[in-house]
N, CA, C and O atoms as a Tripos MOL2 file, in Angstrom:
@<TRIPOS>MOLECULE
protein
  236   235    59     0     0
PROTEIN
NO_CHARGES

@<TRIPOS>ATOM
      1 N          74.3110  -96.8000   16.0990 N.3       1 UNK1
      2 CA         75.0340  -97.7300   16.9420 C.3       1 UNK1
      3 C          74.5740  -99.1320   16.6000 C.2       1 UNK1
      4 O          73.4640  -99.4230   17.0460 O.2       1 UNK1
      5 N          75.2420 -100.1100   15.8580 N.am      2 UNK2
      6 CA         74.9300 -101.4780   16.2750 C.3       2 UNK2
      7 C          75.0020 -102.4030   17.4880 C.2       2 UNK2
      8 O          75.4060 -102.0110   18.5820 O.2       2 UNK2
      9 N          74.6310 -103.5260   17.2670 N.am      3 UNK3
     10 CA         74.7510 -104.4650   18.4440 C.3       3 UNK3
     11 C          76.0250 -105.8660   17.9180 C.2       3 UNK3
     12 O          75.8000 -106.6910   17.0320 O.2       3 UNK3
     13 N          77.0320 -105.7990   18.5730 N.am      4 UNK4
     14 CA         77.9390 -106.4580   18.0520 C.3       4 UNK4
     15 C          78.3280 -107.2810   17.2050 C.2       4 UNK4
     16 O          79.3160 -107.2650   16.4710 O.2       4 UNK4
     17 N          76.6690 -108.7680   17.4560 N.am      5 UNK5
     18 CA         76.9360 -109.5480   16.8920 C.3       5 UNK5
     19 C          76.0640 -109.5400   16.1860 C.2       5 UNK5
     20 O          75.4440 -110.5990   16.0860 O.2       5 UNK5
     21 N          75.6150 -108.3650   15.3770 N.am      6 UNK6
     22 CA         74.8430 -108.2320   14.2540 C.3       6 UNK6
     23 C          75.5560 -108.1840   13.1990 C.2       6 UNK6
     24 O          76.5540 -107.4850   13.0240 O.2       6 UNK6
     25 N          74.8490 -109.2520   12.1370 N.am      7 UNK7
     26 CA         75.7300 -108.9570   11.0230 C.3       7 UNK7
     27 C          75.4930 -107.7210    9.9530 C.2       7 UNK7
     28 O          74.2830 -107.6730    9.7280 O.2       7 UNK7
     29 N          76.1460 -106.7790    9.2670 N.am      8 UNK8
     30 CA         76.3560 -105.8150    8.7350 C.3       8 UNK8
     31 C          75.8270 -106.5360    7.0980 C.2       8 UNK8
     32 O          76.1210 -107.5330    6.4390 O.2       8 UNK8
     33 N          74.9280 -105.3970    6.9660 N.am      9 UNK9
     34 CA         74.5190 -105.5060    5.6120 C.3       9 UNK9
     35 C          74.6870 -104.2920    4.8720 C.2       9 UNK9
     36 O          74.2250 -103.2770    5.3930 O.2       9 UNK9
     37 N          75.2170 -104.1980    3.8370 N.am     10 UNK10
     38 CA         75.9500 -103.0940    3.4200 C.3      10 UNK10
     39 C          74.5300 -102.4010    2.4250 C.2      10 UNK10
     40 O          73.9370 -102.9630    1.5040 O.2      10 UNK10
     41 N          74.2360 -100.7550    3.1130 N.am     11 UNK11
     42 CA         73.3560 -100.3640    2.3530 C.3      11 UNK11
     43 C          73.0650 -100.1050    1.0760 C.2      11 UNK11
     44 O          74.1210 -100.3770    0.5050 O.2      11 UNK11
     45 N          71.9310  -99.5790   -0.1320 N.am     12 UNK12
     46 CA         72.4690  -98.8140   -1.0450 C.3      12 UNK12
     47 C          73.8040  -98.2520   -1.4680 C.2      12 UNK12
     48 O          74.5870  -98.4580   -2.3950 O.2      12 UNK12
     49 N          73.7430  -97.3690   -0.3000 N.am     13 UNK13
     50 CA         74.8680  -95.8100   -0.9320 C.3      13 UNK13
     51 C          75.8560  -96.5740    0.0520 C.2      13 UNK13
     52 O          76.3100  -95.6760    0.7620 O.2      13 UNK13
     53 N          76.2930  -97.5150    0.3620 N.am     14 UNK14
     54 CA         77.5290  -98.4080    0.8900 C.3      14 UNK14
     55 C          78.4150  -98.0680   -0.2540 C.2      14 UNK14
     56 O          78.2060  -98.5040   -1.3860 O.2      14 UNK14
     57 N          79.8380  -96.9440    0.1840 N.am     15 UNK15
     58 CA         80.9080  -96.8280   -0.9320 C.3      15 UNK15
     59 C          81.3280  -98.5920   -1.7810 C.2      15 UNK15
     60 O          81.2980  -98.8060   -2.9930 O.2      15 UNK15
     61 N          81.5760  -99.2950   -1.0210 N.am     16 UNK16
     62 CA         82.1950 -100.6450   -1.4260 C.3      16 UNK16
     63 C          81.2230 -101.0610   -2.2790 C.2      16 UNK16
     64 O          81.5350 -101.4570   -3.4020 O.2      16 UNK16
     65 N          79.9950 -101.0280   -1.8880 N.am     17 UNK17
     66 CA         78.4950 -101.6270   -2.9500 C.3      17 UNK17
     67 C          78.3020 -100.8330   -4.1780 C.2      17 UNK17
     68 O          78.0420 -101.4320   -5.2220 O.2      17 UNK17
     69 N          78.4120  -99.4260   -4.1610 N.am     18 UNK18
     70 CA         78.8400  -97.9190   -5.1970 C.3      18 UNK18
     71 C          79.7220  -98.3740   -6.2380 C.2      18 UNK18
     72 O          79.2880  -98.4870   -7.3840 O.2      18 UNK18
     73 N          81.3230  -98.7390   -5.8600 N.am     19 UNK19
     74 CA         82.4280  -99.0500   -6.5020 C.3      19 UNK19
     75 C          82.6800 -100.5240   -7.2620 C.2      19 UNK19
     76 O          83.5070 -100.7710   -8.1390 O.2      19 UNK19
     77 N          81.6180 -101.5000   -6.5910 N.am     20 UNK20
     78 CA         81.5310 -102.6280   -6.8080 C.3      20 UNK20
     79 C          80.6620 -102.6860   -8.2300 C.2      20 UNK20
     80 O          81.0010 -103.5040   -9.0850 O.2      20 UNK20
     81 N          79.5260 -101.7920   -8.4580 N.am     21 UNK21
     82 CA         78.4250 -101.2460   -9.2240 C.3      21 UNK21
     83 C          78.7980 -100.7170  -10.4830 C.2      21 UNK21
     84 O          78.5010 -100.9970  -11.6450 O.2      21 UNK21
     85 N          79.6270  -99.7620   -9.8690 N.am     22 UNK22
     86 CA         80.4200  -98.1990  -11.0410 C.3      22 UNK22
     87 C          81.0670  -98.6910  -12.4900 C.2      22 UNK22
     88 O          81.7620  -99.7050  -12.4310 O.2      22 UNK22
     89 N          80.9280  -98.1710  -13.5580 N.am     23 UNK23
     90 CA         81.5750  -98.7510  -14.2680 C.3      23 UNK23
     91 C          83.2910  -97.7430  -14.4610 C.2      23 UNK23
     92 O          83.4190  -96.5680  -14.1180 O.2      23 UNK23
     93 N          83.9820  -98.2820  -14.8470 N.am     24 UNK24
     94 CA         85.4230  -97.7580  -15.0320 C.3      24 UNK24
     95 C          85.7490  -97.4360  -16.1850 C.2      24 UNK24
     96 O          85.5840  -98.4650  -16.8400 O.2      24 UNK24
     97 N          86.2220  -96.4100  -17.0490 N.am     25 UNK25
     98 CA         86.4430  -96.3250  -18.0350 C.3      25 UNK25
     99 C          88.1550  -96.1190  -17.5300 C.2      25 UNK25
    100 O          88.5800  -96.3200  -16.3930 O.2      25 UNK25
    101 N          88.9850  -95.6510  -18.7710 N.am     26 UNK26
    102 CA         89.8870  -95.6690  -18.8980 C.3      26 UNK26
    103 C          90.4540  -94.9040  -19.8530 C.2      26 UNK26
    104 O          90.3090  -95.4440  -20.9500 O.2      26 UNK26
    105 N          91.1880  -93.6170  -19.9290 N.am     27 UNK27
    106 CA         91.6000  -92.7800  -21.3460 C.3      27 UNK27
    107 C          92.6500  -92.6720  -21.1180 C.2      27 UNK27
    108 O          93.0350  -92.4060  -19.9790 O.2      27 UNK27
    109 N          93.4980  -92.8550  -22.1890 N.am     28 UNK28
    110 CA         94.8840  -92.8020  -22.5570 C.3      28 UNK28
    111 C          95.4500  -92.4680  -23.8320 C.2      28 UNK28
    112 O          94.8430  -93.0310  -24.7420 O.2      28 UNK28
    113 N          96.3680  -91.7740  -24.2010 N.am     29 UNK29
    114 CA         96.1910  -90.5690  -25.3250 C.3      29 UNK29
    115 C          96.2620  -91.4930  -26.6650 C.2      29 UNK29
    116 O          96.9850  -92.4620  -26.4310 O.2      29 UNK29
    117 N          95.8630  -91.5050  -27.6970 N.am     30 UNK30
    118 CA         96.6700  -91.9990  -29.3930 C.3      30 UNK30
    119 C          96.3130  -91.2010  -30.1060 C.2      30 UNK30
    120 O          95.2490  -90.5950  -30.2300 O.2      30 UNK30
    121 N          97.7050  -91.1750  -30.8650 N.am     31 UNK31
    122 CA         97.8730  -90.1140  -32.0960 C.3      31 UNK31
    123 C          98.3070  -90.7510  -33.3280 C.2      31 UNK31
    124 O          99.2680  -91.5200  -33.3340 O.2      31 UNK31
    125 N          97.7480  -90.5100  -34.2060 N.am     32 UNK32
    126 CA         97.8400  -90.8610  -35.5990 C.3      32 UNK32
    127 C          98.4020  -89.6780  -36.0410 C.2      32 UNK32
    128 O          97.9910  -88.5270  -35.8940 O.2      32 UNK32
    129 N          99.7290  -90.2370  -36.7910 N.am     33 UNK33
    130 CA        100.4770  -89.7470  -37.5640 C.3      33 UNK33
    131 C         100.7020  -90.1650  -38.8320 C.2      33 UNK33
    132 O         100.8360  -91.3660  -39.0670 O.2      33 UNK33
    133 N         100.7640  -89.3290  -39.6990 N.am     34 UNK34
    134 CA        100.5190  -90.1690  -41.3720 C.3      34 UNK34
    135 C         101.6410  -89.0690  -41.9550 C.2      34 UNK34
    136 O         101.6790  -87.8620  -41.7160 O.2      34 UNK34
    137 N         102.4500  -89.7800  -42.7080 N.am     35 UNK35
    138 CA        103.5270  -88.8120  -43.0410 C.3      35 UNK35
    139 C         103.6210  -89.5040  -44.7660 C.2      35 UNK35
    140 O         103.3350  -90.6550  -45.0960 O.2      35 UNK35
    141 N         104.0190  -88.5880  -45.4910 N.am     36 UNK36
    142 CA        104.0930  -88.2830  -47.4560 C.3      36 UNK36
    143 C         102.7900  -87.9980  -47.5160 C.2      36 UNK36
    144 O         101.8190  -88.0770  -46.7640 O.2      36 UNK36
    145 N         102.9800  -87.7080  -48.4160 N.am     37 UNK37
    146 CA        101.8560  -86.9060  -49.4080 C.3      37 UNK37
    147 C         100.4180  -87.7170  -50.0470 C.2      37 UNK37
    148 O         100.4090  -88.6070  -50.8970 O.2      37 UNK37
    149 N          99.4330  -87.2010  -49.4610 N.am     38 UNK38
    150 CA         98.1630  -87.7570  -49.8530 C.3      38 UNK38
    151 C          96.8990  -86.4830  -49.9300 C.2      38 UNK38
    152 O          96.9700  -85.2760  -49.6960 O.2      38 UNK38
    153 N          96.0400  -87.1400  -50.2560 N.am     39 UNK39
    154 CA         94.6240  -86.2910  -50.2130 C.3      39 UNK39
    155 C          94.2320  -85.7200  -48.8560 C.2      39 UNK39
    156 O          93.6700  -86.5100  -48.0960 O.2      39 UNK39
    157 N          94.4350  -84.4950  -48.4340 N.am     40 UNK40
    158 CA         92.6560  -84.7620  -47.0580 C.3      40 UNK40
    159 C          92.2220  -85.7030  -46.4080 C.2      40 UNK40
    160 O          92.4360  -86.1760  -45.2920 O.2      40 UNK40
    161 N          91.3410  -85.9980  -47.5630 N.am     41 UNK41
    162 CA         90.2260  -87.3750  -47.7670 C.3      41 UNK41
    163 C          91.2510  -88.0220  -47.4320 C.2      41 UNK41
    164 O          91.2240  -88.2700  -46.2270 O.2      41 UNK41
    165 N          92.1580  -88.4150  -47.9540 N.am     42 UNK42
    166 CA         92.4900  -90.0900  -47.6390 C.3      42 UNK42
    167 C          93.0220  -90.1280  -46.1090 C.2      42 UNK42
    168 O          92.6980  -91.0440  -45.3530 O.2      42 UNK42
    169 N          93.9470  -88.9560  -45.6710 N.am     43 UNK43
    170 CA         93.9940  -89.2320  -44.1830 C.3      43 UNK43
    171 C          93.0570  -89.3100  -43.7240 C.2      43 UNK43
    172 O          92.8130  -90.4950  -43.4970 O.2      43 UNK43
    173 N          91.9500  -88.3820  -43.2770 N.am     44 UNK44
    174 CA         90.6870  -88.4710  -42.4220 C.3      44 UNK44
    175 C          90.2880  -89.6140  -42.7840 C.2      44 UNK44
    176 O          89.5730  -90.0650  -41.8890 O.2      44 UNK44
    177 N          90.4240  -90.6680  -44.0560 N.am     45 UNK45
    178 CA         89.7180  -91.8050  -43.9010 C.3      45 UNK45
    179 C          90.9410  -92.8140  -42.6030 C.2      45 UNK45
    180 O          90.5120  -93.2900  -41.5520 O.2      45 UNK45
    181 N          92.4450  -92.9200  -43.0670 N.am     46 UNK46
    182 CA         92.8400  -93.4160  -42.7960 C.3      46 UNK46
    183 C          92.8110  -93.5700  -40.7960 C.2      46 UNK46
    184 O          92.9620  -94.4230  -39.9210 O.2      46 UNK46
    185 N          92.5280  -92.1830  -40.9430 N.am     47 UNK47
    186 CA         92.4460  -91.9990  -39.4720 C.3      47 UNK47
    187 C          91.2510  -92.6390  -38.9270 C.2      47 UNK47
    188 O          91.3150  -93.4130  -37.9730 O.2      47 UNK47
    189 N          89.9900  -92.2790  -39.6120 N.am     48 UNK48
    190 CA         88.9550  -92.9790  -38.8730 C.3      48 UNK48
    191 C          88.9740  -94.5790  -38.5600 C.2      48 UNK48
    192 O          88.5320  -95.2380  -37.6180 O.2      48 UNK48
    193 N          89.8890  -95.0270  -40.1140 N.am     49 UNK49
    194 CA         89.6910  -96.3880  -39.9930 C.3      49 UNK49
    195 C          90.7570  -96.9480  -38.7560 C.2      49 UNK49
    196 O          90.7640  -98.1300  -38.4110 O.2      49 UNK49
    197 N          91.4060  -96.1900  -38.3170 N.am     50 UNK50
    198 CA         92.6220  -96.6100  -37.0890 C.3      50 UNK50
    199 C          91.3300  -96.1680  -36.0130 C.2      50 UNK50
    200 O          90.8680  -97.3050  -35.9060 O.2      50 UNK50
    201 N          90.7430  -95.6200  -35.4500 N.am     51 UNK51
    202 CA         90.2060  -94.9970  -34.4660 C.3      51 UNK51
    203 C          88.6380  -96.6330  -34.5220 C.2      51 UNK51
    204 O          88.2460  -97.3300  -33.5860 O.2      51 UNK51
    205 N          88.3400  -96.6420  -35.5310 N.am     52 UNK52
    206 CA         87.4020  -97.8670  -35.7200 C.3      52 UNK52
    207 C          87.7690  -98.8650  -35.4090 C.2      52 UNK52
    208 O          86.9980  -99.6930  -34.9240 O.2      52 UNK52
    209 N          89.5440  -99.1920  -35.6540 N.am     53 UNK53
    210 CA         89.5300 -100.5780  -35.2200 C.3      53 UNK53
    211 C          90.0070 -101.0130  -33.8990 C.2      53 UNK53
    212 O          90.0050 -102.1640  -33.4620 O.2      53 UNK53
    213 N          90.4680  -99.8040  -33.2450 N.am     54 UNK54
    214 CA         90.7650  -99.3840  -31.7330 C.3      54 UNK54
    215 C          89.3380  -99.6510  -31.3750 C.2      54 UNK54
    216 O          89.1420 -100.7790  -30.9230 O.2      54 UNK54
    217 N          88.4210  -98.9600  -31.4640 N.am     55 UNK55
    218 CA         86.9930  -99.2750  -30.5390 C.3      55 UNK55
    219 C          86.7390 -100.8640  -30.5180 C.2      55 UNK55
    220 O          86.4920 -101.5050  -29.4960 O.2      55 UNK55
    221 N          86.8600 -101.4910  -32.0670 N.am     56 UNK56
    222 CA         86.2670 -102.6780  -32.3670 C.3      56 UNK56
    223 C          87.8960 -103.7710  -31.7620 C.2      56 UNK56
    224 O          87.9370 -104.8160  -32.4110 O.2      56 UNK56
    225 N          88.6630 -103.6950  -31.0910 N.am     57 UNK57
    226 CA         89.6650 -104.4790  -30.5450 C.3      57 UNK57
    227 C          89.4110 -103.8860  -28.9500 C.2      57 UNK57
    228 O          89.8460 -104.6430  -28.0820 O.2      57 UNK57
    229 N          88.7470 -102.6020  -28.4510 N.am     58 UNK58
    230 CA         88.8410 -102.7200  -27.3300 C.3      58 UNK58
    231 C          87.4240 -103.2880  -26.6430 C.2      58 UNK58
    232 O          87.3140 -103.5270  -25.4400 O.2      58 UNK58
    233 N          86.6290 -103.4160  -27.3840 N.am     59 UNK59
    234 CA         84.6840 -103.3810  -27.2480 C.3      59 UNK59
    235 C          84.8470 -105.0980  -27.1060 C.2      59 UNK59
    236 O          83.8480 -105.8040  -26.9710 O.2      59 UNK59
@<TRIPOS>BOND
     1     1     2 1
     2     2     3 1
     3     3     4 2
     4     3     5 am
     5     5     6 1
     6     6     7 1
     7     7     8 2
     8     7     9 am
     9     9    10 1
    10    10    11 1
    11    11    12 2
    12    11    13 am
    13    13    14 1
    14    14    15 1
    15    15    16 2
    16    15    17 am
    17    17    18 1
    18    18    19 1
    19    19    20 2
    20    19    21 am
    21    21    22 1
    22    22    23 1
    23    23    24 2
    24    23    25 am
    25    25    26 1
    26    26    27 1
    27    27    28 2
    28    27    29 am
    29    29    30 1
    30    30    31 1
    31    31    32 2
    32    31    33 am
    33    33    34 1
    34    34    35 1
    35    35    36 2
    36    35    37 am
    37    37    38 1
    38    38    39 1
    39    39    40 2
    40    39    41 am
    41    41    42 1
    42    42    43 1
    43    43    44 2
    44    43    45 am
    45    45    46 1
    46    46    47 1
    47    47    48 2
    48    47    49 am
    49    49    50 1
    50    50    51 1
    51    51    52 2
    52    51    53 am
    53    53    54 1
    54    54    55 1
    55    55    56 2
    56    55    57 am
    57    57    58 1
    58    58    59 1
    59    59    60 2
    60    59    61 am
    61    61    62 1
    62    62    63 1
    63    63    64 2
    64    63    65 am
    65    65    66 1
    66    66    67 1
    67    67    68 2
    68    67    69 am
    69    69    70 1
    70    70    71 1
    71    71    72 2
    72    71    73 am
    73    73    74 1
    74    74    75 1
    75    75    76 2
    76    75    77 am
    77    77    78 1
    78    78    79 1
    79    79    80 2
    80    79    81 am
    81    81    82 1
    82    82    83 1
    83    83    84 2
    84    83    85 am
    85    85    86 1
    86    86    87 1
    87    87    88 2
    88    87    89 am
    89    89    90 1
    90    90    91 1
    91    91    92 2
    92    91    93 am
    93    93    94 1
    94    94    95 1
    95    95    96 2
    96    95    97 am
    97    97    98 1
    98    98    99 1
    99    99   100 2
   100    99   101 am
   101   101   102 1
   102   102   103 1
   103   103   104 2
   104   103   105 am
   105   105   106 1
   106   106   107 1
   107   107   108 2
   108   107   109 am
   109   109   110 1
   110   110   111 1
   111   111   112 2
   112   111   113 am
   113   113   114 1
   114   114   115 1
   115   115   116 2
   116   115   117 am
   117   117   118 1
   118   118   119 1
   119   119   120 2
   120   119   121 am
   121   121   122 1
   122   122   123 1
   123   123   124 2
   124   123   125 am
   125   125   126 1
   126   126   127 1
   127   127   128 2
   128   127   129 am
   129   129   130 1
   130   130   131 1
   131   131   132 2
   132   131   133 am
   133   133   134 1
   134   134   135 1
   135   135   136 2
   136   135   137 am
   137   137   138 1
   138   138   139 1
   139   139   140 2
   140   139   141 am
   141   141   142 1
   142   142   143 1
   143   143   144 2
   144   143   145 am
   145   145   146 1
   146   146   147 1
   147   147   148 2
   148   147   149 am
   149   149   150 1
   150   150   151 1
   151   151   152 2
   152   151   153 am
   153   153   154 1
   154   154   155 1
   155   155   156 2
   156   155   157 am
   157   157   158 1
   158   158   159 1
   159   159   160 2
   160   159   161 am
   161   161   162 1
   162   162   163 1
   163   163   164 2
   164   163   165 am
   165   165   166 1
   166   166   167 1
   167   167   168 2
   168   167   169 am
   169   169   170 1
   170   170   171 1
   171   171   172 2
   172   171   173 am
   173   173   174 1
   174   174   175 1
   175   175   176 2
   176   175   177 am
   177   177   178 1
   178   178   179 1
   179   179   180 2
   180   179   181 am
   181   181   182 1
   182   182   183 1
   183   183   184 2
   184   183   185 am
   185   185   186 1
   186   186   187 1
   187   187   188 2
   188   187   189 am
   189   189   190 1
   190   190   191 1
   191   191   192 2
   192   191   193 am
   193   193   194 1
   194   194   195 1
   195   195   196 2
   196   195   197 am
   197   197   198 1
   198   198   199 1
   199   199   200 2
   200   199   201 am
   201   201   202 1
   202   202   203 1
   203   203   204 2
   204   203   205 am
   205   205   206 1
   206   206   207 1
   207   207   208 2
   208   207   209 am
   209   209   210 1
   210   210   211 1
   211   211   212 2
   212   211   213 am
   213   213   214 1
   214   214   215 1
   215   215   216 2
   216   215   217 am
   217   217   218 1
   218   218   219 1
   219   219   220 2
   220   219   221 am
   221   221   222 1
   222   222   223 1
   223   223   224 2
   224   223   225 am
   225   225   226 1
   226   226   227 1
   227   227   228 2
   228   227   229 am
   229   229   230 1
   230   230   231 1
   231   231   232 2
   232   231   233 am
   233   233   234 1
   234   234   235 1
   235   235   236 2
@<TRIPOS>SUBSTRUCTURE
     1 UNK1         2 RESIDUE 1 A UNK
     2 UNK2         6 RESIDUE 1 A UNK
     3 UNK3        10 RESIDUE 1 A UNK
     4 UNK4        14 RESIDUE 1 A UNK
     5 UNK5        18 RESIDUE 1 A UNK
     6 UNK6        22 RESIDUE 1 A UNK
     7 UNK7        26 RESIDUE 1 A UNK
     8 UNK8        30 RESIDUE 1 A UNK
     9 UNK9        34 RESIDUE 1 A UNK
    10 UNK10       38 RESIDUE 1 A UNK
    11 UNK11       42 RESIDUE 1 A UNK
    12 UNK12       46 RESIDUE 1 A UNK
    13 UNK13       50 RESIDUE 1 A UNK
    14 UNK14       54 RESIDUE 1 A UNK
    15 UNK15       58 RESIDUE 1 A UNK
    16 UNK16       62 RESIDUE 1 A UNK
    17 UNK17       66 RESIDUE 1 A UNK
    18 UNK18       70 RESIDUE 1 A UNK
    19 UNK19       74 RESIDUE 1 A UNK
    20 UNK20       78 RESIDUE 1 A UNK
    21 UNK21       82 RESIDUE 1 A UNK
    22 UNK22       86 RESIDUE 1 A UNK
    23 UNK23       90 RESIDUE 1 A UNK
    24 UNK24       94 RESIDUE 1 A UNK
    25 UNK25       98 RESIDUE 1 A UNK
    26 UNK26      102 RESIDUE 1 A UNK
    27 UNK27      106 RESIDUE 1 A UNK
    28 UNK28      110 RESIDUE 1 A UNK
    29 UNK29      114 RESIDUE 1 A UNK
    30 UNK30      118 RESIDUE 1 A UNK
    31 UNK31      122 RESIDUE 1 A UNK
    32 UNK32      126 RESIDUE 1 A UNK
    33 UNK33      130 RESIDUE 1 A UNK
    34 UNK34      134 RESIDUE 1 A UNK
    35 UNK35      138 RESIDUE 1 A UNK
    36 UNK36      142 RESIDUE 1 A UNK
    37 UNK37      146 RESIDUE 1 A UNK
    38 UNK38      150 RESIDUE 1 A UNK
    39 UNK39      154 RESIDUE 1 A UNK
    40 UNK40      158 RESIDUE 1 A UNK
    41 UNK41      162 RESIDUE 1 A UNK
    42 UNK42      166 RESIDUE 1 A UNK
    43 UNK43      170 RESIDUE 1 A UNK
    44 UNK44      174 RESIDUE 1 A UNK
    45 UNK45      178 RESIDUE 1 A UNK
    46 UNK46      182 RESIDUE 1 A UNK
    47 UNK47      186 RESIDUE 1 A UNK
    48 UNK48      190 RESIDUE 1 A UNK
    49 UNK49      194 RESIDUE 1 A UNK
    50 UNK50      198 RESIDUE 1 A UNK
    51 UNK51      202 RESIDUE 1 A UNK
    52 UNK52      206 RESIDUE 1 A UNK
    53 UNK53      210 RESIDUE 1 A UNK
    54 UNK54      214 RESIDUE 1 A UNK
    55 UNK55      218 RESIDUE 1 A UNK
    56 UNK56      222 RESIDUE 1 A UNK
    57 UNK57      226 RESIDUE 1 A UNK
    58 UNK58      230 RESIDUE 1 A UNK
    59 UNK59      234 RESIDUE 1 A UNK
């Protein structure tokens, strides 16, 4: 029970102080599609290098 005109200090485990704290991520699908004829190798490179520059444009 408080006393009315006490002011409220929001504890630790205060949800609003929690959410204020939390970090947020965010996932949302991408697909690499590579169409004619190549190596293996060269897609899996091509792919990594799309997936590398997604991290390094969202970071």
């Amino acid at each position: 029970m408080s006393i009315p005109d006490e002011e409220h200090v929001p504890s630790p485990q205060d949800p609003d102080t929690l959410m204020a704290e939390s970090q947020v991520d965010y996932y949302f699908p991408v697909e690499v599609v590579l169409v004619g004829d190549s190596t293996q190798e060269m897609k899996d490179d091509i792919v990594q290098d799309v997936w590398n520059a997604l991290y390094r444009a969202l970071g």
